[in-house]
N, C-alpha and C positions, 0 to 999 in steps of 0.2 A: 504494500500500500504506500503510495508515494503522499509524501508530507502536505502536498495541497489537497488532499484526500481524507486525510486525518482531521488538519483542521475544520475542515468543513463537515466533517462528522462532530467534529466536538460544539463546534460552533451549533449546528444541528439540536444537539441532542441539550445542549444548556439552556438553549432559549425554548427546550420543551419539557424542563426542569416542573415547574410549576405543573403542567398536565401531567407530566407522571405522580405528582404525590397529588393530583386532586380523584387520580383514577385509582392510586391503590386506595385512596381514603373510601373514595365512593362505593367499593369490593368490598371494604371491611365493615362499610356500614350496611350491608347487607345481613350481615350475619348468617354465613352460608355455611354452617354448622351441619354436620352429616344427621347429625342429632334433631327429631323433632319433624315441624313442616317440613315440606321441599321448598316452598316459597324462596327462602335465602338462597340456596343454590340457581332456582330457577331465574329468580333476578339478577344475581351476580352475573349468569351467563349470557344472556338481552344485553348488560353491558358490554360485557367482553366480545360476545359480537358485531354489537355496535362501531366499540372500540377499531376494530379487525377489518371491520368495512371502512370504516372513515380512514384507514391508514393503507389503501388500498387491495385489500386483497378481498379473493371472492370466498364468500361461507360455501361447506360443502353440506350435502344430504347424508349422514350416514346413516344407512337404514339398521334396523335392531337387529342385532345379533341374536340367532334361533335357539333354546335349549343351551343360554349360556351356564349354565347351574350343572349340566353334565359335561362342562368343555373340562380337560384335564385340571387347567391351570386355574380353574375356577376358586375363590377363596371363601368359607362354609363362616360366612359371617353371624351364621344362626349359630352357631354353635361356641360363639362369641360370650353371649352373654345372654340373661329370658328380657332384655329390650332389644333383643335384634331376634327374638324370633320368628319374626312378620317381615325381615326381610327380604324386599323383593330389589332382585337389581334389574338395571337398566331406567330405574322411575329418574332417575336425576338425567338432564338432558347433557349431551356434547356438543362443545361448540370445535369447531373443524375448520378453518381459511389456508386457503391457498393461493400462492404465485403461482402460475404453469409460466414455465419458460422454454425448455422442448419437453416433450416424453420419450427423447432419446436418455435425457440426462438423469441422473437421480436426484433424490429426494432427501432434502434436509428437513428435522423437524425440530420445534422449540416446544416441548410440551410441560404444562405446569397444572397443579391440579387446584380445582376451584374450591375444594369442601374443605371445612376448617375443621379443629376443635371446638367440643364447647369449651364454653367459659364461664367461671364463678367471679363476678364484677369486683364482689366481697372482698377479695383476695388482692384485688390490685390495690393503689399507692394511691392512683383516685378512679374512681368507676367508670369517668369518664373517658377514660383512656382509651376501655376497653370497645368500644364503638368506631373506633378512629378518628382520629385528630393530629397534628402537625405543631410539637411541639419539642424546644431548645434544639430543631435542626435534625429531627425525627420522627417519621412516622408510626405512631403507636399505635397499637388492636390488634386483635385476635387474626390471626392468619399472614400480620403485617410483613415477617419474614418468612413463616410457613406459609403458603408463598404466592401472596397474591400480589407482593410487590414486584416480584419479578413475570409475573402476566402483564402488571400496566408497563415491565420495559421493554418485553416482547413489543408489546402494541406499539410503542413510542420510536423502539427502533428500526420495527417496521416499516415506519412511517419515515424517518427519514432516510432512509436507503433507499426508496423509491423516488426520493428528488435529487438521488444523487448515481441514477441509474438502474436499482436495483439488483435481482440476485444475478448469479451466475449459474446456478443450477437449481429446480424445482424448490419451494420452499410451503412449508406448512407448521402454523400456530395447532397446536393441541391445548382446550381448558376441559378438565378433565374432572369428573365426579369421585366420588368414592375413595380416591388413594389411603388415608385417614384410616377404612376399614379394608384395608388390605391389597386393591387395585383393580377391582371389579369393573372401573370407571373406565381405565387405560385397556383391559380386557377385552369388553364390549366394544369399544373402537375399533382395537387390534383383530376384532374375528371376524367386522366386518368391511374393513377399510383397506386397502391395500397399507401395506408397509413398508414406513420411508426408512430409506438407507440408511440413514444416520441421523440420531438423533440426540438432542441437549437437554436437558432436566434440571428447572433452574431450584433446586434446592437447597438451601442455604447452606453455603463451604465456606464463606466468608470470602469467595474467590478463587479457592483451589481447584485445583482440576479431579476429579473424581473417579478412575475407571473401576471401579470396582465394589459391591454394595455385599453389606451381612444377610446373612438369610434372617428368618423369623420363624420358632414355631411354640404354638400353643398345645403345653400339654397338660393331661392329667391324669393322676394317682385315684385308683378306686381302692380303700385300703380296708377290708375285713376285720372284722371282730368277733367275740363271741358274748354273747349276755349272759351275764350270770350278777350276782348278788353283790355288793359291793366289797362285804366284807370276807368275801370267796373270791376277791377276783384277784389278778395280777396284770404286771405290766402289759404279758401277752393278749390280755383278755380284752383290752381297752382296741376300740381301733382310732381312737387319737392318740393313742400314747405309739401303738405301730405307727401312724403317719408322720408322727414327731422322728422317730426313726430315720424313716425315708426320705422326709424332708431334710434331715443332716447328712443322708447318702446323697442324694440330689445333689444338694448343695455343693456337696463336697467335690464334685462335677467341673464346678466353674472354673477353676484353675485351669482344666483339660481343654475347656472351649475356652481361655483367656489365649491359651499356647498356640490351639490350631488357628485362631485367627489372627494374633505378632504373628505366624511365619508365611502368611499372607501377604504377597505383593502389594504393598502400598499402606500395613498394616502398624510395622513396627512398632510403633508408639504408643499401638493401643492400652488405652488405659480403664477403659470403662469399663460398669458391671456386665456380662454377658448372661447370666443368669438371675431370675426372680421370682417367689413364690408370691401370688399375691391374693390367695382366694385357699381359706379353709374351711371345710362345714360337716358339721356330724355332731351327733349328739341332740337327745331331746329333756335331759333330768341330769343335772348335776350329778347325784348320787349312783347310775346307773352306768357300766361300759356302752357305749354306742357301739352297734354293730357294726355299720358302717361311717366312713370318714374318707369325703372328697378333696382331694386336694390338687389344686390347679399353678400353675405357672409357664414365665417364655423364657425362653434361650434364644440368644443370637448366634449364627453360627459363621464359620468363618466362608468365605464366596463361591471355593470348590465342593464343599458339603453338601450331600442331599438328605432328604429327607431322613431318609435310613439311616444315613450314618449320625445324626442327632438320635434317630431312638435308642440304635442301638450302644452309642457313646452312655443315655441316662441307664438302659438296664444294665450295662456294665457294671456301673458305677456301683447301680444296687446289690447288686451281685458278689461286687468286689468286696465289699463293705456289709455283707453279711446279712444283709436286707433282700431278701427274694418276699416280700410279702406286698408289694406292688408292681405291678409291669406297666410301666409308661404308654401311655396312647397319645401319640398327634393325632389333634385333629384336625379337619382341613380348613382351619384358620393358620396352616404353618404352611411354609415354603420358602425354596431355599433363594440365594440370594446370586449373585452371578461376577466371575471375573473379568479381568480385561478384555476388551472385546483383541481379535488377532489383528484387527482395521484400524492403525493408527493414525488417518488421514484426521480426524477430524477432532482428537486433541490436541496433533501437533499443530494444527492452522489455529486452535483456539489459543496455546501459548504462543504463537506469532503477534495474534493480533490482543493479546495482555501488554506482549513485550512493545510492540508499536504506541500504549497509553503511558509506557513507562515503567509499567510493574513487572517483577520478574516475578515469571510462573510458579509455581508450587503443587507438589504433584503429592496425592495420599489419597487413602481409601478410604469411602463413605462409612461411617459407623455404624449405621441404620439403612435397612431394608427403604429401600424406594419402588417406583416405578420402572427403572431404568431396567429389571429384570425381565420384565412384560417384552418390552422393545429387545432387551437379546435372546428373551426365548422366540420370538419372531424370525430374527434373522437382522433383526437393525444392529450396527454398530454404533455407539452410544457413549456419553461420558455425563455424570452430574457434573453443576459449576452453578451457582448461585452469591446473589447479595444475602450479607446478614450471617447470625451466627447461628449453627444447630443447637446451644444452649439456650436463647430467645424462643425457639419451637414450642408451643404449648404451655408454656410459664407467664406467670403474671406480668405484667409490665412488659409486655413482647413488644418490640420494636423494631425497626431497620433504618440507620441512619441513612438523610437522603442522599449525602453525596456518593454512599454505596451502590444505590440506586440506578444513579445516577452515572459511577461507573460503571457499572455492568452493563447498562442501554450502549454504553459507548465502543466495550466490546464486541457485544450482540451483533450493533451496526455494522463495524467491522469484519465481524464473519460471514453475517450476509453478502457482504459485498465482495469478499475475497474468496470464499470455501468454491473450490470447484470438484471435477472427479478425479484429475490429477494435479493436484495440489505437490508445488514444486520446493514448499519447505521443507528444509531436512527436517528428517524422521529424529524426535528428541527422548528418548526412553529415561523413564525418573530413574 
């Protein structure tokens, strides 16, 4: 990208500084919560289409995906929790825009998901925050970095790459429902939509470049007992005192899944909990052993990991540890998460055009299970890279400073206007 190119992208994109933080405000005052109505999503979306037409590109039709609930990759959100047992997908709509520029060429996409957490107002510093608002040089609310700030920089820098010639190769905006409960939103898309080549997932890295995401599975412990008298019982006879058991074989676990994902390309550093138990139940009389005791929890796993190798990692563990008195079940609220794609065209043109704003790249692996899975189990080659920090994700007082924002629209810009199908920047491996 030559320097009279740059400028006028930055120039571009500062004097539409103000539209980006009145578009991520006007998302967040949606309140497009997976949680509850559809209404918030279904508004968010009218924006974001809105948005997508005014900055030139054309909305697509994507018709419903048939019998999404039996697709392999499907995620069993019923089995989530008894307020998602009425779960029905595909009720939240997709919004879809595209450039065509040939259909010889491939297809970049920028996809971000529109459904937010709820939010407890209570909790924040002032309640007002949590609606969206523009304050000390940050946008505050619920979804502001999880990530609907970076849909209004899609929008914005869509918009100015079309006054400064536009793409090089096909280009398409994804706002996407459901991510939040697992990715049913990016699913239903993907089973009906053709699949673009490469795609970006602006999830909050603070900027990094991302090739590679943790899996997620939700499991759970059915743990036996026997009833008897209280003052006849023992340890073995309780089956919360077995699941206390289990629960510290489990546990004991985390170390193993902390290992297998440090030796994870992009992973090293990891430092976070990878395992959590957060749901116990059994028991109906103080005085009495409970027959039964459920006990539920998630593991992160590390990118090469399937399914299997998480179950059989936790009955190991039980096993190891002297506890054969639960056998762990995923359920299909789990799935695993995905490595680098082999197609390194489209982070290396992303670190070009960071390094063209000034910043030098940074390269690691996403800590948390994204979307980005959906697109490589497809066949897209893929990278997260987002404004904002993944500790703001879901946390009170969630914000994203705007010149963040405001940077990432500027390399957006840039890659629109530079990513082609052979992309002549050297190949940069972290």
């Amino acid at each position: 990208m030559t320097r009279h190119i740059d400028r006028d992208v930055d120039r571009l994109i500062e004097r539409d500084r103000n539209l980006m933080v009145e578009l991520t405000t006007e998302l967040i005052g949606c309140r497009p919560t997976y949680a509850g109505p559809t209404t918030g999503i279904r508004k968010a979306q009218s924006i974001m289409a809105s948005a997508l037409r005014d900055a030139g590109m054309r909305l697509v039709d994507v018709p419903a995906a048939p019998n999404l609930r039996h697709h392999p990759l499907y995620v069993g959100v019923e089995e989530w929790a008894d307020d998602f047992a009425h779960y029905e997908p595909g009720v939240h709509p997709l919004v879809v825009a595209r450039v065509d520029v040939d259909p010889a060429l491939p297809t970049l996409a920028l996809s971000g998901h529109i459904d937010v957490e709820p939010v407890d107002e209570q909790e924040w510093t002032d309640p007002a925050l949590a609606g969206g608002c523009l304050r000390d040089g940050a946008v505050f609310g619920r979804g502001a970095s999880d990530m609907l700030g970076s849909l209004a920089a899609y929008a914005v820098a869509v918009r100015a790459a079309a006054r400064l010639g536009g793409p090089l190769v096909n280009l398409e905006v994804h706002s996407v429902p459901d991510e939040e409960l697992g990715g049913n939103g990016t699913l239903a898309l993907l089973a009906a939509h053709p699949t673009p080549d490469h795609v970006l997932v602006g999830e909050p890295t603070s900027m990094r470049i991302c090739e590679a995401t943790l899996g997620f599975h939700h499991f759970v412990l059915n743990v036996e007992g026997r009833r008897t008298h209280m003052a006849e019982s023992s340890d073995a006879d309780s089956a919360i005192e077995r699941a206390a058991a289990a629960i510290t074989a489990v546990a004991a676990t985390r170390q193993d899944l902390a290992n297998r994902i440090r030796n994870s390309p992009g992973f090293a550093a990891y430092s976070s909990n990878p395992l959590a138990i957060g749901k116990v139940q059994g028991g109906s009389d103080a005085a009495v052993p409970p027959l039964a005791c459920r006990v539920e929890g998630v593991a992160f796993s590390a990118p090469e990991m399937s399914i299997g190798d998480v179950r059989e990692l936790l009955a190991t563990g039980l096993r190891e540890r002297g506890t054969e008195l639960a056998d762990p079940r995923l359920t299909r609220m789990s799935f695993p998460g995905n490595p680098p794609s082999a197609d390194r065209r489209l982070p290396t043109s992303l670190a070009a055009c960071l390094r063209s704003t000034g910043e030098q790249p940074e390269w690691t692996g996403f800590p948390s299970p994204c979307d980005l899975r959906l697109y490589h189990a497809f066949g897209a080659a893929g990278v997260v890279c987002g404004p904002g920090d993944l500790a703001q994700a879901h946390a009170p007082d969630e914000h994203v400073e705007v010149d963040a924002l405001v940077a990432f629209a500027k390399v957006i810009t840039r890659l629109i206007l530079n990513f082609t199908v052979d992309n002549s920047v050297e190949d940069v491996t972290p």
